[in-house]
N, C-alpha and C positions, 0 to 999 in steps of 0.2 A: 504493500500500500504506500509506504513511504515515497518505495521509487518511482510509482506511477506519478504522488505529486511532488515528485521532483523535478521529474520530466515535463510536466504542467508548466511547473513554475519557468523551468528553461526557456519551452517552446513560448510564453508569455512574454518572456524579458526580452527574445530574440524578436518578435510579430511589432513590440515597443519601438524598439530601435530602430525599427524599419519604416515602420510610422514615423519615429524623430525625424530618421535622416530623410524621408520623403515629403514631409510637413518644412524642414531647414533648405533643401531644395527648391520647394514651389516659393519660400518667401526670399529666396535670392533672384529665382529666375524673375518672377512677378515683380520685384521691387529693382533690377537691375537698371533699370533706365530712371533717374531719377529727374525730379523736375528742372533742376539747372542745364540737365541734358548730358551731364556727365553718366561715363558708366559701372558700374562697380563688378569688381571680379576677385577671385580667391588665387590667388599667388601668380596672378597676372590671367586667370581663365575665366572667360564669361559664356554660360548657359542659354540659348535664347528659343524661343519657338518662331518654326518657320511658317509666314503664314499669307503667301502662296509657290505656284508651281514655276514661277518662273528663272528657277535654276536646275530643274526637274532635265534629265535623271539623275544628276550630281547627288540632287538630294530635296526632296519633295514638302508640299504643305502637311503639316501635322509633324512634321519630322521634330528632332532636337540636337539643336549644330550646338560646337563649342568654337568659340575665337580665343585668339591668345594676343597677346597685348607684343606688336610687334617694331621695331627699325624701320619704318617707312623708308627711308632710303637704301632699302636692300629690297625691296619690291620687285618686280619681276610682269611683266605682259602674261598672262596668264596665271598669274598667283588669285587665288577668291579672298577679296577682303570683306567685312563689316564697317560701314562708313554713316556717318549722320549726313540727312539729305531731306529734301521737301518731298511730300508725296500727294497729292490733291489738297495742297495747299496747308498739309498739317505736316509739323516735324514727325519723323520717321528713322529709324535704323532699316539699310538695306545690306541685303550681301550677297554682290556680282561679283564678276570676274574681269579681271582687268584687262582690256581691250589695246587699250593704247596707253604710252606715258610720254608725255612733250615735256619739256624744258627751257623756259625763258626766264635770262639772266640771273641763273642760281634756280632759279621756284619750279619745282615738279608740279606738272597738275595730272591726272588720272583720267581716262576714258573708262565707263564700265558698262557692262552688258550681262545679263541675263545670261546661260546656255539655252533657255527654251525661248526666247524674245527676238525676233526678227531683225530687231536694231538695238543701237547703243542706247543709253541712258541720256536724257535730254541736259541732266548736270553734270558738269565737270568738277570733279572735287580737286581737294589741294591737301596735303599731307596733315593739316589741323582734322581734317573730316574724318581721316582714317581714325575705328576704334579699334580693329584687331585684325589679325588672319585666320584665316578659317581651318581648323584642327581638324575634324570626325563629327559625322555627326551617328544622331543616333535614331534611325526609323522609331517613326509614330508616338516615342516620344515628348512630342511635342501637344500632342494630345492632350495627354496624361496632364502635361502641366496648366494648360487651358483649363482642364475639365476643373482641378483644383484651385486653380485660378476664382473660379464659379463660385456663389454662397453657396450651391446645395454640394459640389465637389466638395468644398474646404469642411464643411458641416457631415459629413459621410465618412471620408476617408479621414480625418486627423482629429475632430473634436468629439465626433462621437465616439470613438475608439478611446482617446486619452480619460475621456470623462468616465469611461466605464471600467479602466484600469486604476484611475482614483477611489470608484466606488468599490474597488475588490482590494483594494491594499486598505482602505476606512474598515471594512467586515473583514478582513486579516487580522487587524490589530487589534478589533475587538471581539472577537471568538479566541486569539489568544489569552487577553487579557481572562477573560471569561474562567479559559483553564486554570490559570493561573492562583483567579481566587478559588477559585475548588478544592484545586490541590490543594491551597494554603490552609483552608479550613477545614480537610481533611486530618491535617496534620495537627491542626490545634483539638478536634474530638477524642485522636488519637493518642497527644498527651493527657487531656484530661480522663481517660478512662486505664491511661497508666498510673496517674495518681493515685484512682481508685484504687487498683491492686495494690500499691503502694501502703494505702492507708492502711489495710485491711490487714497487708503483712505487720503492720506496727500494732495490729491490737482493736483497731477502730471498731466496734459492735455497730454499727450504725449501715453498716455495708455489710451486706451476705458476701461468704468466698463465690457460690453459686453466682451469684447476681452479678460480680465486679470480673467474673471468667466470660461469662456471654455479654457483658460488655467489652471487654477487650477481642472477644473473638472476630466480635461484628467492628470494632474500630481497627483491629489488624485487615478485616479484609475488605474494611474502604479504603484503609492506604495504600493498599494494593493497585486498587483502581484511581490512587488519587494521585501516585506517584508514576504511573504511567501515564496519566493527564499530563504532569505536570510535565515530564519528559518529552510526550509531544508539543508541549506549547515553548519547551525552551529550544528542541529542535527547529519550529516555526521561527521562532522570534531570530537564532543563529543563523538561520536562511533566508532570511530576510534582512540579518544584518550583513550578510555576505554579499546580497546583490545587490547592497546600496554599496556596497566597497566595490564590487566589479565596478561598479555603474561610475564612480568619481575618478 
C-alpha cells in the first residue's frame, strides 16, 4: 500500500512540474513582446507562435519557432531572421528570409521575403529592426500556446490543475495531523491504565487486579493500532517533507 502511494505521490509531483514549466512557458511566450516593443528572451532565446503560412514549408501557422539574439553584421542572403515591422498598419514581429542586403555608406539595410509569398516585403529594415535569427522550430506548437494564451486554455490546463493540487496537499496535512492526534491520545489512555496496574501493585483496594488487566489489555491493543497510525502519519509528513526538498 505504501508503494502504491508513493508512486501516486511521484506521478503527482512529476504531472506539477509539467504544468509549472508549461504554465512558465505560455507566460514568456504570451508576455514576450512587450509594450515598449522591446523583446524578452532567456539566455538570448525567444519562443514565438507563428501565425501565418507565409514561410510555409520552412515552417507553418500554428507552429513554435525559436530566435536567438544575433551579430546582425554576420547576416547572410538567405539567413531567416525575426525583425519588428508594420503590418496593416499595427506594429508587428515578422520572420522572413532575407532576400537581399545593400549597403550605403557604412548602413546595411535588409530585403525580406516570405518562402510561400510571391514577392518581397514592401519594408526594408535596417539592423535596429532585427530581433533575432531563427533556430528550430517546433510543429503545432504554436497552438498549444494560443490555446493557453485563451481564458478558458489558461483556466483548464494551469489553474485548475494547481488549485486542485492545493486542495490535496490542505487534506494531506490534515488527515495527517488527524493521525497524529490519535496516536497521541492513544498513548496518553495507555499511560493512564498503566498507572492503574501501577496503583494496584502498591496496594491501592480501590482498583480490582481483574479490572486494571482488561484495562490494560484493551489500552495495549489500541496502541497497537495507535502506533501504527502514528507511523503512517510520520511517514506522510517525511514524504512530504522530502518533496518540498526535491522541489527547492
Amino acid at each position: 500500500m505504501q508503494s502504491v502511494k508513493k508512486a501516486a505521490s511521484i506521478a503527482l509531483s512529476v504531472v506539477m512540474w509539467i504544468i509549472i514549466l508549461v504554465a512558465a512557458l505560455y507566460a514568456f511566450t504570451t508576455l514576450a513582446t512587450r509594450e515598449d516593443g522591446s523583446v524578452s528572451d532567456i539566455a538570448g532565446f525567444t519562443p514565438l507562435a507563428v501565425q501565418s503560412d507565409s514561410m510555409a514549408p520552412t515552417f507553418n501557422k500554428g507552429d513554435l519557432i525559436v530566435i536567438k539574439k544575433c551579430d546582425t553584421s554576420k547576416l547572410e542572403v538567405g539567413d531567416i531572421v525575426t525583425f519588428h515591422t508594420i503590418i496593416d498598419n499595427e506594429y508587428a514581429l515578422n520572420t522572413h528570409r532575407i532576400a537581399a542586403i545593400d549597403e550605403v555608406n557604412g548602413m546595411r539595410s535588409f530585403t525580406t521575403k516570405g518562402d510561400n509569398n510571391d514577392v518581397a516585403d514592401s519594408h526594408i529594415i535596417s539592423d535596429g529592426d532585427i530581433v533575432g535569427k531563427y533556430v528550430f522550430a517546433l510543429p503545432q506548437m504554436g497552438k498549444v500556446m494560443d490555446f493557453l494564451s485563451s481564458s478558458m486554455g489558461f483556466l483548464i490546463v494551469i489553474v485548475l490543475p494547481m488549485l486542485l493540487f492545493f486542495i490535496y496537499q490542505v487534506y494531506h496535512l490534515i488527515v495527517v495531523g488527524m493521525n497524529l492526534k490519535r496516536a497521541m491520545a492513544e498513548e496518553d489512555r495507555l499511560a493512564a491504565a498503566a498507572a492503574i496496574v501501577d496503583a494496584e501493585g502498591k496496594g491501592d483496594t480501590t482498583v480490582t487486579t481483574d479490572n486494571a488487566a482488561e484495562q490494560l489489555a484493551q489500552a495495549e491493543a489500541k496502541l497497537e493500532e495507535a502506533r501504527r497510525l502514528k507511523a503512517e502519519a510520520e511517514a506522510a509528513m517525511n514524504a512530504t517533507k522530502q518533496e518540498d526538498t526535491d522541489g527547492e
